[in-house]
N, C-alpha and C positions, 0 to 999 in steps of 0.2 A: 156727556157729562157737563152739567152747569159752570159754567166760569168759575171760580174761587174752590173747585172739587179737586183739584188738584192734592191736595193738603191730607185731604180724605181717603186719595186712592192710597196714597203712601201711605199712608197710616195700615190699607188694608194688605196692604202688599207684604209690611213688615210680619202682620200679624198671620200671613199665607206662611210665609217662609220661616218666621224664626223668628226672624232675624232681630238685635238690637238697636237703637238708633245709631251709635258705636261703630258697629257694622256696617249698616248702611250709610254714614256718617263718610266712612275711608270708600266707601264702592263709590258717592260724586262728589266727592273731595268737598266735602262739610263737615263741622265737626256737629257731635249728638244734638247741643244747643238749639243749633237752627235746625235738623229735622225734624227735632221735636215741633217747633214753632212754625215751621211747614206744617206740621201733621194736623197739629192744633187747628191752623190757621190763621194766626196769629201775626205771621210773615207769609209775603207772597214766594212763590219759589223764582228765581231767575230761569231765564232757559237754558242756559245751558246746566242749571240744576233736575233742570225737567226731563233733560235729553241725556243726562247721565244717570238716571236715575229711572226711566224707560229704558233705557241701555241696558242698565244692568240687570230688574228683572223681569226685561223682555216678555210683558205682560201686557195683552189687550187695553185693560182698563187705564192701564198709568199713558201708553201710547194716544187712547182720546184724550184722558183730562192734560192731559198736554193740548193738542190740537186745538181742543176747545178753549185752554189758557190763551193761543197765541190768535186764533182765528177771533176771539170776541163771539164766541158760542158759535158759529157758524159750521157744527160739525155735528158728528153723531152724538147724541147725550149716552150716558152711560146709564142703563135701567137699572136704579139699586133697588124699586120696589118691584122686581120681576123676579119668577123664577128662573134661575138660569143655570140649570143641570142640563147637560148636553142634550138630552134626548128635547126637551122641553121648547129650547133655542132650535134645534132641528125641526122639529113638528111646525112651530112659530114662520121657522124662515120658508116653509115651504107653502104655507096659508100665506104668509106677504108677496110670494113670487106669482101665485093664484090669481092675487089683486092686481098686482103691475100688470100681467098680463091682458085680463078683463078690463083696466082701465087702459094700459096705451090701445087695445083694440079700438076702444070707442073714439079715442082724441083725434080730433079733424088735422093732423099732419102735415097731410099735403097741402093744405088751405096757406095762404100768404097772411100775413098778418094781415094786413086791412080787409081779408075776405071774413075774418072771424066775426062771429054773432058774442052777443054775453053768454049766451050756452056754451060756445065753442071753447068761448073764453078757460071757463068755467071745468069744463072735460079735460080742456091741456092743463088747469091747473090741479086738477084730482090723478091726473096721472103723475104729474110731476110730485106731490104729496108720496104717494103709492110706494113712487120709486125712493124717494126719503124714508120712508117708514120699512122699505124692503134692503136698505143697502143697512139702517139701524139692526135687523133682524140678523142679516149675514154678518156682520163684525161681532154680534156678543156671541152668534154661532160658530165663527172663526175663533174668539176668546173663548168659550168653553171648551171646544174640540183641542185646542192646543192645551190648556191646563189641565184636562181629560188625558191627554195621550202622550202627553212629556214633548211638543213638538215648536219650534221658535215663533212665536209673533213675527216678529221682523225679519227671523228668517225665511217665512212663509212668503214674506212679501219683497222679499230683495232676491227670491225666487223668480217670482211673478214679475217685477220687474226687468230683469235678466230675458224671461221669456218674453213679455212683450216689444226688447231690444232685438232682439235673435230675429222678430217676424217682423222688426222694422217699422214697427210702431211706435219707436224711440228712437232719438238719436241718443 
């Protein structure tokens, strides 16, 4: 999601769920006012307006356009010109996994950096793309599969995290 999207998710969020600005107003402790004026755009959201407000509905899209509020776009963008009905995101993330695969194959790896040619160069940077363009494909296919099946965003991932603690990959 683009920097200043933020504004936009919530908007679409409200208009997923119900809900009123009122509503979502008392869920991160704003009153209608300033939702509205997030929504609009009109006011930037704070973070901890961003982070109770992804909190509360625990929704893919509001979790990037945060991300990308706080990173300076440095994140997944959120596809609003894409189709993104589960089966569609599925098919998608599995043609992007096709490509990571067929490009890290080709990238000179084991090569040191001062062994690299501009080709080389050039390989590890289209794999590195690859992997950007297949991690964008698994998050909106992670966002649809959960709004598809009643199942948490964040839940899913404070799952994953849990597990990657357990195998000690985390302190």
């Amino acid at each position: 999601m683009a920097i200043g999207q933020f504004g936009p998710a919530l908007e679409e969020a409200l208009k997923r769920t119900g809900d009123t600005r009122e509503k979502a107003g008392k869920a991160i402790h704003a009153d209608a006012s300033l939702v509205g004026k997030i929504a609009k755009g009109s006011r930037k959201a704070t973070n901890p307006v961003m982070q109770a407000a992804a909190e509360h509905y625990d929704d893919g899209q509001l979790f990037l356009a945060a991300a990308a509020e706080v990173t300076g776009g440095a994140f997944v963008p959120w596809l609003d010109a894409a189709d993104l009905h589960r089966s569609t995101t599925t098919l998608k993330t599995l043609e992007e996994i096709e490509e990571v695969e067929e490009a890290l194959q080709r990238a000179p790896i084991t090569k040191r950096p001062d062994q690299l040619s501009p080709s080389d160069r050039e390989s590890i940077k289209t794999a590195i793309m690859e992997q950007i363009e297949a991690v964008t494909a698994l998050v909106h296919n992670i966002t649809a599969l959960c709004r598809a099946y009643g199942f948490s965003f964040s839940g899913m991932f404070k799952a994953h995290r849990e597990e990657m603690r357990e195998k000690k990959y985390m302190k």
